[in-house]
Every structure is written in structure tokens, then in C-alpha cells.
N, CA, C and O atoms as a DFTB+ gen file, in Angstrom:
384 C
 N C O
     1  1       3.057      -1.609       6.083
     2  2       3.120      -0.578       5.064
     3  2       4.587      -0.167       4.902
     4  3       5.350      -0.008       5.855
     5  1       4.911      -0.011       3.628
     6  2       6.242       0.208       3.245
     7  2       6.612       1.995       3.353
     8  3       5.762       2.824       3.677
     9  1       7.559       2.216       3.126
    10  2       8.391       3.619       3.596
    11  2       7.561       4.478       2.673
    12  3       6.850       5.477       2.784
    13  1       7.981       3.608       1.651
    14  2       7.471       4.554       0.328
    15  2       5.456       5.089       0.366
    16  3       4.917       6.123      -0.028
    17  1       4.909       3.929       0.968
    18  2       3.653       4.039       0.856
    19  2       2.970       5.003       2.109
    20  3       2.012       5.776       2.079
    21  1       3.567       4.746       2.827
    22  2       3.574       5.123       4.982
    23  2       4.105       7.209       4.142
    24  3       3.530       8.197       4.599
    25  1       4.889       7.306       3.317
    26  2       5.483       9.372       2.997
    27  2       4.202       9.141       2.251
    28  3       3.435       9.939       2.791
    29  1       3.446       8.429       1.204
    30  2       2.172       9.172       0.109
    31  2       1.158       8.980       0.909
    32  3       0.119       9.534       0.550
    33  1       1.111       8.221       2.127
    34  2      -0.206       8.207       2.932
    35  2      -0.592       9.849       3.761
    36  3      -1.655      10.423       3.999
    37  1       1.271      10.290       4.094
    38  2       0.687      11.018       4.964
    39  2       0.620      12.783       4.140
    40  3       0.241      13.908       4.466
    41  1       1.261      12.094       2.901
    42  2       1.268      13.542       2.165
    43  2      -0.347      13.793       1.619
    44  3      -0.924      14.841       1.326
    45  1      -0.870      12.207       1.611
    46  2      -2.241      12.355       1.033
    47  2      -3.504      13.116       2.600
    48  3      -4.540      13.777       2.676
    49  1      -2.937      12.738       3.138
    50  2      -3.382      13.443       4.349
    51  2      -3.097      14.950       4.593
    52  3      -3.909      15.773       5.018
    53  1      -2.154      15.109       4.343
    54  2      -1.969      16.704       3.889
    55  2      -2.786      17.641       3.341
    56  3      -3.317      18.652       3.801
    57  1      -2.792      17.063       2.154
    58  2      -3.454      17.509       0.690
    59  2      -4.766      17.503       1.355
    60  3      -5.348      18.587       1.314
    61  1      -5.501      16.332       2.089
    62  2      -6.957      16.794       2.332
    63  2      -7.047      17.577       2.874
    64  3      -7.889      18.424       2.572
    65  1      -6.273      17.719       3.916
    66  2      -6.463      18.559       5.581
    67  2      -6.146      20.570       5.023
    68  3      -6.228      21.662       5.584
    69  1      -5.874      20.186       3.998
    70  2      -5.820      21.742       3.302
    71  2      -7.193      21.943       2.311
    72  3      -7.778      23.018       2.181
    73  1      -7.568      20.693       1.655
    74  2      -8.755      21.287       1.081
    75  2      -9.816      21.358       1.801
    76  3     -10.771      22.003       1.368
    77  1      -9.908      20.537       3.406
    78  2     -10.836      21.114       4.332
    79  2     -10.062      22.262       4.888
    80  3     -10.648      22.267       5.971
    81  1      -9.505      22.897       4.958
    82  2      -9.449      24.081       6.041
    83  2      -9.673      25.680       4.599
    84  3     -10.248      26.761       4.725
    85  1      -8.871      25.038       3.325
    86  2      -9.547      26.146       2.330
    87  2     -10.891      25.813       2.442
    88  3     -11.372      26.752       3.077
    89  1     -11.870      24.932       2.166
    90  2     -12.916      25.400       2.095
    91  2     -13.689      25.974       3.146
    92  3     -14.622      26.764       2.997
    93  1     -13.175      25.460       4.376
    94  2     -13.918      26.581       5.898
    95  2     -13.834      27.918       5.914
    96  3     -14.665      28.742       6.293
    97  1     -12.056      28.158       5.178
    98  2     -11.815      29.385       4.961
    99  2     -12.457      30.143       4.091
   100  3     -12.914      31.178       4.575
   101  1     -12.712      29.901       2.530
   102  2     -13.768      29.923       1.657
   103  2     -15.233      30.367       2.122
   104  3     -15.598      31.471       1.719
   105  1     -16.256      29.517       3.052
   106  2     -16.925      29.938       3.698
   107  2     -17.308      30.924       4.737
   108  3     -18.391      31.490       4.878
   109  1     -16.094      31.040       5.521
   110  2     -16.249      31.997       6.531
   111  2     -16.035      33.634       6.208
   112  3     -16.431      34.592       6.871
   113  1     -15.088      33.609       4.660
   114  2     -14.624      35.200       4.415
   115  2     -15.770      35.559       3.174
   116  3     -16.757      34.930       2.793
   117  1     -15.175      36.856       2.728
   118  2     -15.936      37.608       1.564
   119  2     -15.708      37.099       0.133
   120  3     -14.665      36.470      -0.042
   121  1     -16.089      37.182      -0.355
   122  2     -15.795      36.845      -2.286
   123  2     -14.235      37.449      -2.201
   124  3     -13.220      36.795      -2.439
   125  1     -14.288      38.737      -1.839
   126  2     -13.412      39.448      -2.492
   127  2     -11.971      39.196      -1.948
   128  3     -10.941      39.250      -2.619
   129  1     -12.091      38.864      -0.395
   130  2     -10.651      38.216       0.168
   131  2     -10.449      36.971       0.210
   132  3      -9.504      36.588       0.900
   133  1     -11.074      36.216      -0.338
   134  2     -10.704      34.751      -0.623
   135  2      -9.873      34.286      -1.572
   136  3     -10.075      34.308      -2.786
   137  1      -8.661      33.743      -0.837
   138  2      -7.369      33.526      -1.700
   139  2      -7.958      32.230      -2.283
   140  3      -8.863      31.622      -1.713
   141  1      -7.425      31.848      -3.402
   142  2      -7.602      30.588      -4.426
   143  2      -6.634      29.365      -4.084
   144  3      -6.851      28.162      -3.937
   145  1      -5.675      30.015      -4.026
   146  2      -4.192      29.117      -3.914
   147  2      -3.487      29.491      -1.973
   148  3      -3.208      30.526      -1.366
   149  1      -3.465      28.392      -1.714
   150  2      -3.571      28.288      -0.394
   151  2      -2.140      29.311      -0.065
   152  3      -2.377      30.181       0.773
   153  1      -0.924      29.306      -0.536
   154  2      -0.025      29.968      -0.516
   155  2      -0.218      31.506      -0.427
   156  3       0.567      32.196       0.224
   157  1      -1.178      31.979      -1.030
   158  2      -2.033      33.311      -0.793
   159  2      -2.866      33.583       0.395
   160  3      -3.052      34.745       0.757
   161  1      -3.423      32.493       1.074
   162  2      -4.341      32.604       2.328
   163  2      -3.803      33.753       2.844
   164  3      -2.678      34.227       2.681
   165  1      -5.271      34.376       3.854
   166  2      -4.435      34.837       4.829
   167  2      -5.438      34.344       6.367
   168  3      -5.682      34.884       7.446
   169  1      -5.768      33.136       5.754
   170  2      -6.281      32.366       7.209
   171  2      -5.474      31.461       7.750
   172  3      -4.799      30.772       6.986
   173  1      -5.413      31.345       8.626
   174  2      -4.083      30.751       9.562
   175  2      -4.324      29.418       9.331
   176  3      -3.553      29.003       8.465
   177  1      -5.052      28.597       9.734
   178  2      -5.414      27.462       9.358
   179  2      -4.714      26.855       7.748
   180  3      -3.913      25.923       7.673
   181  1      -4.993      27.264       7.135
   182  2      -4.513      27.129       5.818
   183  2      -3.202      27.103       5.767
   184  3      -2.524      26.114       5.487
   185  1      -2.681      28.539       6.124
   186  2      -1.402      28.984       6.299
   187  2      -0.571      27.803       7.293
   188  3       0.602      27.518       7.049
   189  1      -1.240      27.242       8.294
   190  2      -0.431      25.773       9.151
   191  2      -0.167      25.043       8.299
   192  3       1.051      24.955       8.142
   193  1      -0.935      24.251       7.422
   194  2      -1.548      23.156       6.814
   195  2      -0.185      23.119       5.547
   196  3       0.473      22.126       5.238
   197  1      -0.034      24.690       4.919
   198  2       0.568      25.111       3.586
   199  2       2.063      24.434       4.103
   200  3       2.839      23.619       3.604
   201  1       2.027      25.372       5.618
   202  2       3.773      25.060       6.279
   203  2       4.182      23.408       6.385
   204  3       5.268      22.839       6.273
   205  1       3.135      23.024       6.589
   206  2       3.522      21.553       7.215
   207  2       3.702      20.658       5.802
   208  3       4.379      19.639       5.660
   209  1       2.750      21.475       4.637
   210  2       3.313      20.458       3.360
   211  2       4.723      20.963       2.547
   212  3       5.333      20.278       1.726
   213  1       5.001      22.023       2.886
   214  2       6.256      22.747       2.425
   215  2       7.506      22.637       3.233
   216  3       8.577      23.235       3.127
   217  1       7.084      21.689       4.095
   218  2       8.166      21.271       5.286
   219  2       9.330      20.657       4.764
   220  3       9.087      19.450       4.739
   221  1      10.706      20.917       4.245
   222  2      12.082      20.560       3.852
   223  2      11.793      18.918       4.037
   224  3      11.899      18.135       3.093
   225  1      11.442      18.547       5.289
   226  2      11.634      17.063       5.330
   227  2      10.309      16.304       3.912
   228  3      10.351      15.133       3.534
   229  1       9.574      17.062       3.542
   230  2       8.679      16.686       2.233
   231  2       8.955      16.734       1.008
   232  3       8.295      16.497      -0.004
   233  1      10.089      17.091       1.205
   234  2      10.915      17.105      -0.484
   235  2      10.156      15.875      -1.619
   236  3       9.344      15.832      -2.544
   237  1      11.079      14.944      -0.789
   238  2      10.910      13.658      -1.474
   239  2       9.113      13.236      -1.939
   240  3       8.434      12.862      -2.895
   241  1       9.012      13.617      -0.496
   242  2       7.063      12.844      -1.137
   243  2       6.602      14.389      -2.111
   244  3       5.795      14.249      -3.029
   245  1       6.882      15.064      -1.965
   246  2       6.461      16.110      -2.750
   247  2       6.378      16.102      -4.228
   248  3       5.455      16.259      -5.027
   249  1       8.111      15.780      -4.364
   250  2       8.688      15.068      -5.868
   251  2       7.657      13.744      -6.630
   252  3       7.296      13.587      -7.796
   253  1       7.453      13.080      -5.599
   254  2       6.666      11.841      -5.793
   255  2       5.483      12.460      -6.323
   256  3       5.281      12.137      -7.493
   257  1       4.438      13.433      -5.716
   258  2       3.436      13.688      -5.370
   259  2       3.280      14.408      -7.076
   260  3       2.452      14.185      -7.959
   261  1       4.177      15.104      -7.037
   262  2       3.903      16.043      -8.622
   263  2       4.241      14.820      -9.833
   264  3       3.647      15.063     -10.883
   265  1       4.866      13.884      -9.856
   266  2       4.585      12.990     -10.826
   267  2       3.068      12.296     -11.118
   268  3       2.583      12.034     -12.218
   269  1       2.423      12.062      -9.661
   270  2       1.339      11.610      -9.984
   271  2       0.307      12.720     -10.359
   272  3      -0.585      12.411     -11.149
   273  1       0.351      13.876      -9.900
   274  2      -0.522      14.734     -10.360
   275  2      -0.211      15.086     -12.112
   276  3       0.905      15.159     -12.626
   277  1      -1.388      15.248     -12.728
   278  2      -1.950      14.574     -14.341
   279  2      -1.553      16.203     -14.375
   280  3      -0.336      16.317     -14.526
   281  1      -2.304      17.620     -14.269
   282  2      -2.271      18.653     -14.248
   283  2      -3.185      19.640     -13.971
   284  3      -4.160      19.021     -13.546
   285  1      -3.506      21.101     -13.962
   286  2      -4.279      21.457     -13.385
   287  2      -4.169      22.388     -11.912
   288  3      -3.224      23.108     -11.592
   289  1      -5.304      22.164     -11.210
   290  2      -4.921      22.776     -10.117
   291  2      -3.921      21.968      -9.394
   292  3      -2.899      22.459      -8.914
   293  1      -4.170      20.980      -9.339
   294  2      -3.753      19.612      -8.349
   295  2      -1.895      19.682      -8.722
   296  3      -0.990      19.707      -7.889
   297  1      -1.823      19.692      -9.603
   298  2      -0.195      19.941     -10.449
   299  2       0.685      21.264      -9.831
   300  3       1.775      21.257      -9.258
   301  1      -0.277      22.478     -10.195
   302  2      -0.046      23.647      -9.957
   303  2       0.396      23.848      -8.238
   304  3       1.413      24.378      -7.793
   305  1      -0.489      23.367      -7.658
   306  2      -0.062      23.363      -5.962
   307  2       1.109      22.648      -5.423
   308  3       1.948      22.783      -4.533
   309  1       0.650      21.477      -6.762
   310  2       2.262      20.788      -6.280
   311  2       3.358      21.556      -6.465
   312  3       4.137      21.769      -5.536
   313  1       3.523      22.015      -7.588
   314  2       4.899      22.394      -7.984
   315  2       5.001      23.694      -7.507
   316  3       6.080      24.208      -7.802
   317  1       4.179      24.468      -6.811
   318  2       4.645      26.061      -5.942
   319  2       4.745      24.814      -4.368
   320  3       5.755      25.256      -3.822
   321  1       4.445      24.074      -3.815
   322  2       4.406      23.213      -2.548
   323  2       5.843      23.044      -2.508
   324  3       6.545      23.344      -1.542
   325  1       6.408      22.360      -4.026
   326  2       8.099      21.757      -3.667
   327  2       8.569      22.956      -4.362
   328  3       8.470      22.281      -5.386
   329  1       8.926      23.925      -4.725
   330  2       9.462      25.141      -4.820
   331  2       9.292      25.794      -3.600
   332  3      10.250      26.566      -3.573
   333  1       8.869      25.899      -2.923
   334  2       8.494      26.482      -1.605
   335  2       9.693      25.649      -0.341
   336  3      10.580      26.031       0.423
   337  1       9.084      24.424      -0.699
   338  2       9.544      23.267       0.321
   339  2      11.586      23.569      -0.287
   340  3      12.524      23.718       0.496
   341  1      11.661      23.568      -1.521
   342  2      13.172      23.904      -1.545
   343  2      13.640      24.866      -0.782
   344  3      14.507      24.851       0.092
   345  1      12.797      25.928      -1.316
   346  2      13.471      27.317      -0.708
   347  2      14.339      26.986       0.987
   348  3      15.517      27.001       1.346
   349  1      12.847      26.670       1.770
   350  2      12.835      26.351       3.201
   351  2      14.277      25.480       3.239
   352  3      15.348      25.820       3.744
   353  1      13.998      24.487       2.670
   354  2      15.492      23.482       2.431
   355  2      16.474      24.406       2.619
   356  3      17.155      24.348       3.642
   357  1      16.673      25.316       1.736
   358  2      18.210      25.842       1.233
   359  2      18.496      27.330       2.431
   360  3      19.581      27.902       2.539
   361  1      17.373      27.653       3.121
   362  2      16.962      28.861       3.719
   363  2      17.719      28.227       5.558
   364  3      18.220      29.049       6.325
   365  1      17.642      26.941       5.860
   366  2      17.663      26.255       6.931
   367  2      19.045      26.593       7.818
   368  3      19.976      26.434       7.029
   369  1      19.403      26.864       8.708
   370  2      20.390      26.592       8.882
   371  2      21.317      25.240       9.081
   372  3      20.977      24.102       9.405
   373  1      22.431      25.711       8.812
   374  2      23.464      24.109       8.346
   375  2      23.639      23.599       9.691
   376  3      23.640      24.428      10.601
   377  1      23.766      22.554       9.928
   378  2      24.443      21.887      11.187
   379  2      25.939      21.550      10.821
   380  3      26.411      21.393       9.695
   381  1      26.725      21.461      12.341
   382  2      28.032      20.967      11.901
   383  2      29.283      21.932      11.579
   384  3      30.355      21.451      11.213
């Protein structure tokens, strides 16, 4: 498996491992505190899952990731995921 395919495998792994832990989360709380957009959670699980796809080193598959998304929700997560994932980028401290 190539570089390129080995970053969308594991970003695609991401992406699931958040729509299983929103929907546990989904299940386990009330109508009324159930965040929509995982960036809103306030279940930890989610909140891991959000960090690890907003992780600076995901830039790139991120970028990738919002081209293939058509639009929608799937679009929408992307593009608060790599706005997020910048911030963290630019927030980091410098080495050197």
C-alpha cells in the first residue's frame, strides 16, 4: 500500500471510529444534550476521536479528505476538522 493510500486508510478509520462513538454517545444522553457535530460533544470519547482527527500531523489527509467529500454533513465536518487541525498547527510550539 502506497503513502498516499496507507494517510486515506487511516483517516477513513477515523471518520468511522467517530461515527461509532457519536452514536453510543447519542444513545446513552438526553435529546436535549446531544451535540450533532462532534466538535460540540461533551462526551469524551468523541472528544478523543475529534482530537486525533484534528491532529496537525492530518493536515494533508484532511485536505485530501474534503475534496472527496461531495457535501453535506460529511463536507461540513471536514472543513471545521482541517480548520481546527490548522489552528492546532499554528497554536504548536516551534522547535529550533
Amino acid at each position: 500500500m502506497d503513502s498516499d493510500t496507507k494517510r486515506m486508510h487511516r483517516m477513513l478509520l477515523l471518520w468511522l471510529d467517530l461515527a461509532r462513538a457519536m452514536d453510543r454517545a447519542h444513545s446513552t444522553s438526553n435529546r436535549r444534550s446531544r451535540a450533532e457535530r462532534p466538535w460540540e460533544s461533551e462526551d469524551e470519547s468523541v472528544r478523543a476521536i475529534w482530537r486525533k482527527i484534528t491532529a496537525p500531523a492530518n493536515e494533508l489527509a484532511l485536505e485530501e479528505w474534503l475534496c472527496q467529500c461531495a457535501e453535506g454533513r460529511a463536507a461540513e465536518w471536514a472543513r471545521q476538522a482541517l480548520k481546527e487541525c490548522r489552528e492546532r498547527a499554528n497554536n504548536r510550539p516551534r522547535s529550533g
